[in-house]
N, C-alpha and C positions, 0 to 999 in steps of 0.2 A: 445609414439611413435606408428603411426596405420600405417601400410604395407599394401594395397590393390594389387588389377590383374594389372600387368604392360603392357601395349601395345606396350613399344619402347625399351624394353633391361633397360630402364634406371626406376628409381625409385624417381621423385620430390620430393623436400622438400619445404615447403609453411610456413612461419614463423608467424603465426597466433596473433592481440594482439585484445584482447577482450575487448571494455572499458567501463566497467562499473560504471556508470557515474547517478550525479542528474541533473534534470532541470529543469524549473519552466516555468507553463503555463504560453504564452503570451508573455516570454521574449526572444524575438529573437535573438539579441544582446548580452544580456549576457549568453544564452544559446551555439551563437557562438562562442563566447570568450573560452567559456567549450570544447567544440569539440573543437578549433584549439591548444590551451594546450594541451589535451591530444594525439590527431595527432601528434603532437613534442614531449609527453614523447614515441610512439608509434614508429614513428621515428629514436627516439637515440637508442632501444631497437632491431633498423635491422627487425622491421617487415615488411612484404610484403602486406600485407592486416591491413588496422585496421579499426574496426567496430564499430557503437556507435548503441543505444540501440533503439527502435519504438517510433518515434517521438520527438527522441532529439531533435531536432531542435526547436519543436513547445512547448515541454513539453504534458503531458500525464495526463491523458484525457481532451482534447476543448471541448469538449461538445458542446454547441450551437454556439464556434466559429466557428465549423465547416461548417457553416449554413451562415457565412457573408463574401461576396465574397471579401471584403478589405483584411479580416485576408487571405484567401485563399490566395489571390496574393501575400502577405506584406510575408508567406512564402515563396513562388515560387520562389522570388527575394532576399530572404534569403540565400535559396539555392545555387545560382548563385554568390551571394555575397561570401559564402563559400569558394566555387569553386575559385574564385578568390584571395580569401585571403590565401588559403594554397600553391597558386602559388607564392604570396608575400612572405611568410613566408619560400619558399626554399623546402615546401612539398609537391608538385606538382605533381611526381612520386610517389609517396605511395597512393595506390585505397585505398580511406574512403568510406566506407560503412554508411549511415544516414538513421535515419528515418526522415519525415517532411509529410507536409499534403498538399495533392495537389488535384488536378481537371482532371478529364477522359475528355480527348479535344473530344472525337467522340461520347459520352454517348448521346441518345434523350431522350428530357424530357418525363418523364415517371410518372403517378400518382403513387402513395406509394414512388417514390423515393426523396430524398434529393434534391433540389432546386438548381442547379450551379454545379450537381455530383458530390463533394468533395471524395476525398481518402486518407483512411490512407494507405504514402507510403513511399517508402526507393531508395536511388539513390548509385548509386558508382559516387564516382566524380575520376577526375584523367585529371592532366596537366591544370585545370582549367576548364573542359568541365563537364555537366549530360552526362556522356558514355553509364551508363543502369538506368530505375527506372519502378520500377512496385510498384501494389498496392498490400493490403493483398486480398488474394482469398474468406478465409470464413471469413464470419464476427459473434461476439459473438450479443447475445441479449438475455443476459437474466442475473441474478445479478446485477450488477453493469453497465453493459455495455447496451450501446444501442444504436450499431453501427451500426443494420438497420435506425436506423432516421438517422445518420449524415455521411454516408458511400455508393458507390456503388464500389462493389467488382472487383479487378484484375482479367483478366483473361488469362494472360501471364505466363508462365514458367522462369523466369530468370535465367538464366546460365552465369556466368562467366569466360572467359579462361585465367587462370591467370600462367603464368610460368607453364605451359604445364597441368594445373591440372583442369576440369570443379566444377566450387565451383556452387550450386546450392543454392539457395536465397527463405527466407520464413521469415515472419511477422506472430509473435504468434499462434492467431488461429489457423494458416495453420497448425501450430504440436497438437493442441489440440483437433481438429476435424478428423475423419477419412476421406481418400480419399483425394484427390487435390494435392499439391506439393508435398508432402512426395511419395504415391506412382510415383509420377512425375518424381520425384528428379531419381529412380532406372531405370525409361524408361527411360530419357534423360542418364543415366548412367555416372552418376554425382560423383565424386569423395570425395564430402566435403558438406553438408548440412550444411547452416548457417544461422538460426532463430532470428531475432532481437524481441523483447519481452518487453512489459512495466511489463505485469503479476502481480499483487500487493496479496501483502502478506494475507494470512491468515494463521491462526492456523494451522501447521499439513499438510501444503501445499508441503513443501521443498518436504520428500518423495511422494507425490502424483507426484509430478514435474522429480523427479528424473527417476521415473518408467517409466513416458509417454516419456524422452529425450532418451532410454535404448531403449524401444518397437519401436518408432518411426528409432531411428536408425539401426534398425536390417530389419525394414519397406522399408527405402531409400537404405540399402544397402549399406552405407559411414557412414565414422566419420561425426558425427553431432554435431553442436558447437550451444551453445543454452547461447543466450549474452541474459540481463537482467539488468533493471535502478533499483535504488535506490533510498532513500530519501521519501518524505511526498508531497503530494496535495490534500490540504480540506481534506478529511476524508480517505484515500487510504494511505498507506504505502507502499514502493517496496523496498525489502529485498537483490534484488541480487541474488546474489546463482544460477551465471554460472556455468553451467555444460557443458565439453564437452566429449563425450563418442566414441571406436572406433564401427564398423561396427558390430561385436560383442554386441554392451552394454554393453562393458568395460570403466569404468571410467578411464577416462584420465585427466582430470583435475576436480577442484572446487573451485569456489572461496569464498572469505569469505562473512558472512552473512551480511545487514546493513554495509558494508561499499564501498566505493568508491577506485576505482582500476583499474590499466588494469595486464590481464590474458595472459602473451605471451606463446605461446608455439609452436614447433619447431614439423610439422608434417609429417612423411611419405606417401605420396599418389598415390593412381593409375594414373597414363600420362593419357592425353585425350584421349579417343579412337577418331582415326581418321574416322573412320566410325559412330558415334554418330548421333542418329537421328535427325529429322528437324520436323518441322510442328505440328502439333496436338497432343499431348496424353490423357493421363491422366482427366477426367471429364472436357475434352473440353479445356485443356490449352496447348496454343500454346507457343512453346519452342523459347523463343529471347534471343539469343547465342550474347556475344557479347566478342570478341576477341583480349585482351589487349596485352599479351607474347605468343608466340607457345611454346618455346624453355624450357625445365626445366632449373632451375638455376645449375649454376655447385657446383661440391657435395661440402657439407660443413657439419663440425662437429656438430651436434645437440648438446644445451645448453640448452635450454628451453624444459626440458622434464616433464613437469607435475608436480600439485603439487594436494595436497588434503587436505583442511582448514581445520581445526575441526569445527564440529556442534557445537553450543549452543542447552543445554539440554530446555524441554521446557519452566520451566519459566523466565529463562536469555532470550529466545528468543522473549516471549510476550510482556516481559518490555524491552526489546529491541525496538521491534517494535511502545510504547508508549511512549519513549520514542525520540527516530525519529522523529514521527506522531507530536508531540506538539511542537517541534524546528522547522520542517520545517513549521510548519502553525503560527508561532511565528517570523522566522525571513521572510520568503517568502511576509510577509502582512506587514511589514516593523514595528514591533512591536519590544522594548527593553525587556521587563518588564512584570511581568503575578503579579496578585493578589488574594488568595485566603482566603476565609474566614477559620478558622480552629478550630475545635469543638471541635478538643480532640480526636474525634473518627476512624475508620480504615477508611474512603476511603478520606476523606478530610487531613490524615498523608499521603495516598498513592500519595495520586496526588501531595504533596508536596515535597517528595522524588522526584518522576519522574521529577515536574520542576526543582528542582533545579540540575539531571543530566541532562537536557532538554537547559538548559539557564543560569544554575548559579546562586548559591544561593544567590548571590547580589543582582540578578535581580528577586529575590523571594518577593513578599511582602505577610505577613499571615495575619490576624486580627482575634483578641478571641471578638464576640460579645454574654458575656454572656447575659442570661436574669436570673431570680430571681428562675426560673425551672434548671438554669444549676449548675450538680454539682460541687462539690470543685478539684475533679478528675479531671474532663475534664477540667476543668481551667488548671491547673497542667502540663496533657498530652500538651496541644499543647502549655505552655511554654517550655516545656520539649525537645517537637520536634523543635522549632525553636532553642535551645540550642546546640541542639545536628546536626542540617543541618548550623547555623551561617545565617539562611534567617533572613531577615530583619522583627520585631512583633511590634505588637501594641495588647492594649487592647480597644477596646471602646463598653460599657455594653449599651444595648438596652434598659434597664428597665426604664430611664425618657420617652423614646420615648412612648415605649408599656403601662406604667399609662396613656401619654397624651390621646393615642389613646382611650382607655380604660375611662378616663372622657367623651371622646365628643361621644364614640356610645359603646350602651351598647352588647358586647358581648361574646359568652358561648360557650363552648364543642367547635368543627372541626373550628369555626371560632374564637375564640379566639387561639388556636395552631398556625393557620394558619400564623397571625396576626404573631406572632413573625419570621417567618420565614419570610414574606416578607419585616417585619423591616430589616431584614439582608439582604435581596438581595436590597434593596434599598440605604441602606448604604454602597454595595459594587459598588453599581454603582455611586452612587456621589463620592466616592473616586479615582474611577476607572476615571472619568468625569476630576477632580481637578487633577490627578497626572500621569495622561495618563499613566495607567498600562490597561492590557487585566482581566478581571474576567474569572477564570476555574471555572465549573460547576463540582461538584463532583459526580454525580448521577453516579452509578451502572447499569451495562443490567438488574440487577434482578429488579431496583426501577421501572426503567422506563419501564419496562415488563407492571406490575402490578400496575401502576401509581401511587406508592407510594413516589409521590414528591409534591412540593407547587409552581403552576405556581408563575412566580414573585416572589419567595422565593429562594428557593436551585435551581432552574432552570438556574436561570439568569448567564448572562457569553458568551464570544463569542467561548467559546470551552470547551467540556467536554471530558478530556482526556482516561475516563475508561468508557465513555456511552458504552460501546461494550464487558464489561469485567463481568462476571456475579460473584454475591456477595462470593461464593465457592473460585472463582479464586483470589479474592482480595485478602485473608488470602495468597495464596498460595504466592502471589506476594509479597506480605510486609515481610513475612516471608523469600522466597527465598533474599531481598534486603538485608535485616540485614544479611543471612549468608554468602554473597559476603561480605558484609561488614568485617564481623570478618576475613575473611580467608585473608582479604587484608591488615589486620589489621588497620583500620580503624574504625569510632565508629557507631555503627549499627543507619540508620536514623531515624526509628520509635520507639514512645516509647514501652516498652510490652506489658503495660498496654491497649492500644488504640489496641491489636493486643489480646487481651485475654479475655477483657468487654465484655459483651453481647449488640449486638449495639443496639442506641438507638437514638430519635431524639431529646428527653430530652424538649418537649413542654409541659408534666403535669409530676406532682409527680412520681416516680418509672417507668417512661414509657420505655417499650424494645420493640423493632422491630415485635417480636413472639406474642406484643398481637395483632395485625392485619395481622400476614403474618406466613404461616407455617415455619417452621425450612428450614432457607434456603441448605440445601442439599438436603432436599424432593423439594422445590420448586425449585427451579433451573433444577432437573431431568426434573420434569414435562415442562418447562419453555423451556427448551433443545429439546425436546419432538416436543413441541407446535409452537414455533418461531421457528427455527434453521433448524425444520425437516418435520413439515407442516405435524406432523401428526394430526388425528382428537381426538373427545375426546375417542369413543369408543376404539381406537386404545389403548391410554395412557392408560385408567383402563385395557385392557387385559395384561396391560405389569408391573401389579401389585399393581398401585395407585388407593387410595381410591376415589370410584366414586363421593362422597360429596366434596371432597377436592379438585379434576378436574374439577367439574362442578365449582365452586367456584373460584380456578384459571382462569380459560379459559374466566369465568364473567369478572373477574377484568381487565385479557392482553385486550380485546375485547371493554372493556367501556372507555380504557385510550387513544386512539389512537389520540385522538382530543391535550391529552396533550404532545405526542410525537412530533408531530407535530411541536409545539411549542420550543423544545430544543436544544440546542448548535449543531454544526457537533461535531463531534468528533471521534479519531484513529479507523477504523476497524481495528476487530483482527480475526472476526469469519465469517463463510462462508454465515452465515444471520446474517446482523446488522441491525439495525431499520434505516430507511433513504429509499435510492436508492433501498436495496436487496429487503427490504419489504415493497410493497405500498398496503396499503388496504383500504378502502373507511372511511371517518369518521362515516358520516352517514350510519349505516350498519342496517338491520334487521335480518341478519344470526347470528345464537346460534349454537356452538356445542352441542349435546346432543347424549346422549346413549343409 
């Protein structure tokens, strides 16, 4: 419950439901279908306002649809289609809040800008009509985002008078960046700040998010209500974890993480001021007031007063998120089925865990392709794991293949290794071909750091669900999986053995990982360092690393990129993942040096 300065003796109440919600780019239709279900559970629930998340409609991020005037209108008309269907549907008077992607009708073409001026923007619909719609004000560009190319910015204040209360309107950025609606939001003297947000998950983010929803709200001077989507697109994760906080930076609500829900709650707010200004503020944004109820609602007993989820500790929360990540890019692409080759070893057990939480171990398929170098163990381990998950095994041994090979060209050291690994991704893809299953790549952020993989070998696959997860963190995960397991009493899904071995890729006699790569804890730091933090080399040895083993690292991240390039999308989890976050030239002549 948040009490603000009352103007009229009386004190509104505003029944807030927040819906946090998935959607899948492209799908208009059945994205609308999603919005007017939850509209109707928002509805039965007596709320006065319901909100849906930054670009429901369209699903998040278009990227280069934002660029093709078809897709631009095929929303626009979305939109309006909404508009009308919740008038069918009996919910006509309940203001929906949406996001969707539209076009600045006044914008002139302008070089550096976007072709057709698209905007990422948000409407209230209500009785069937677009009542208010603005665009986001700041736009992100840099990480992930690159909404200078497919974006020209809002430059409106939206304010809404809803049952005597000014709720003021922002699209993510706007709370992430300093200046624009937030300070806006406290010049128009705005009652309710209310942020729709795609936001996608990374590590460690929740509290970063949490601080800035707190700061920002104490900034605007109102309860701040900060809605967020869920679910998985291509390599992105969105976690959820609305927050809405009073004027204060008091937590008033939160909702839960990775799951889907609406957040009702039942708020006390300051009445409009009847004096509330007009025209211009705030870094040039013009206030469009658009005035749906004058009157507060008459008093009624608050029900919905707040609730507060529990966190997921961190690594419930990672394989959480990889979990997600590899169901939505698994059912979203209209896929049954994923197939993984299975070694025996820790990240090819992890990623078979995760699918089979992902998709069901039905819909698991594993295959053991030893060769004559694998040992009895790893046979063992990954009958063991499919015993122990019920995924669907097969064994089929590469060694006629790899003699044939081996008759018709004669080959030694790196490229006989090699040779067996790409037997297996060969054979995973003619299986893959024959029984229309998806191939998971199991590669690690530490392999693919330091290009410790076999193009056309372990690479191969249309999604590599831990590319993003560094080798340190894999233990952490497989280990966290198994003690969920016990405590649910259920049978832990990796075996120990495959969580205890010293890894290894098993291509010649006694071979361990450590003889071409440092202890992955020292690598990883440096690796953490180098990717993640873009620091330099001199930077890493003054921070305690040996300058041979930096320079030598830094060699190997820098010579790989050509084979990055090359491999599966796969779940972000970290605030630099190889992909999008970090583009750097293949052909490169820069060295770090000390």
């Amino acid at each position: 419950m948040c009490r603000g300065d009352d103007y009229t003796g009386r004190v509104p109440l505003l029944r807030l439901a927040l819906n946090q919600i998935d959607s899948r780019v492209g799908d208009l239709a059945g994205n609308t279908e999603t919005i007017v279900r939850w509209s109707r559970h928002s509805a039965e629930q007596g709320a006065h306002l319901a909100v849906f998340p930054e670009m429901a409609l369209t699903g998040y991020p278009v990227e280069d649809l934002a660029l093709r005037a078809s897709f631009v209108e095929a929303s626009r008309a979305a939109l309006r289609t909404l508009a009308a269907r919740l008038v069918e549907e009996g919910l006509g008077e309940l203001p929906v809040l949406v996001g969707y992607l539209d076009r600045c009708e006044t914008a002139q073409p302008k070089y550096g800008q976007p072709a057709g001026a698209p905007q990422n923007a948000a409407a209230v619909l209500h009785r069937g009509e677009v009542v208010l719609n603005f665009a986001k004000h700041h736009l992100p560009n840099y990480g992930v985002f690159d909404e200078f190319r497919y974006f020209v910015p809002g430059d409106s204040m939206p304010v809404l008078r809803l049952h005597g209360v000014d709720v003021a309107l922002a699209i993510c950025e706007d709370l992430w960046q300093d200046g624009g609606r937030v300070p806006a939001a406290r010049s128009a003297r705005a009652g309710l700040l209310v942020s729709v947000n795609a936001s996608p998950y990374e590590r460690n983010k929740d509290d970063t998010r949490l601080e800035l929803v707190r700061k920002r709200a104490q900034e605007a001077g109102c309860t701040t209500a900060y809605l967020a989507m869920i679910g998985g697109q291509d390599e992105l994760v969105f976690d959820g974890d609305s927050i809405v906080v009073d004027r204060d930076g008091e937590v008033v609500a939160r909702a839960p993480q990775f799951s889907e829900g609406c957040v009702v709650l039942d708020l006390e707010l300051p009445a409009a001021d009847p004096e509330a200004p007009v025209g211009v503020v705030d870094d040039g944004l013009r206030i469009d007031r658009v005035v749906l109820s004058e009157e507060p609602l008459p008093a009624y007993e608050p029900v919905h007063t707040g609730a507060y989820a529990e966190r997921l500790d961190d690594e419930e929360e990672v394989y959480s998120a990889l979990v997600v990540g590899l169901r939505a890019y698994v059912r979203k692409n209209g896929f049954r089925s994923v197939l993984i080759g299975l070694s025996g070893g820790i990240d090819s057990a992890l990623v078979a865990a995760i699918a089979c939480d992902a998709v069901g171990a039905e819909n698991v398929y594993g295959v053991s392709m030893p060769s004559k170098y694998s040992s009895e163990h790893s046979r063992d381990d990954a009958a063991e794991l499919a015993r122990r998950t019920g995924l669907n095994f097969r064994t089929v041994s590469i060694a006629p293949m790899f003699d044939a090979y081996m008759a018709a060209a004669e080959l030694t050291g790196l490229a006989e290794e090699n040779l067996q690994s790409r037997l297996r991704g060969t054979l995973l893809m003619a299986l893959s071909n024959q029984e229309g299953h998806i191939v998971l790549a199991p590669g690690n952020k530490s392999e693919l750091a330091v290009g410790y993989s076999t193009l056309y070998g372990d690479s191969v696959g249309a999604y590599g669900p831990i590319k993003d997860v560094y080798k340190t963190w894999i233990w952490r995960l497989a280990e966290w999986r198994n003690r969920a397991a016990v405590e649910r009493g259920q049978t832990p899904p990796i075996p120990e053995n495959s969580i205890s071995k010293p890894p290894s890729a098993e291509l010649r006699p006694g071979q361990v990982d450590t003889d071409s790569l440092p202890d992955y804890p020292v690598l990883d730091a440096i690796l953490e360092l180098y990717v993640d933090r873009d620091q330099g080399a001199d930077a890493i040895v003054a921070a305690g690393f040996d300058h041979e083993l930096v320079t030598r690292t830094l060699r190997m991240v820098d010579t790989a990129e050509y084979k990055r390039r090359q491999y599966p999308p796969g779940t972000k989890i970290s605030p630099k993942g190889f992909g999008k976050d970090r583009r750097l030239p293949i052909t490169n002549g820069w060295r770090e040096s000390v």
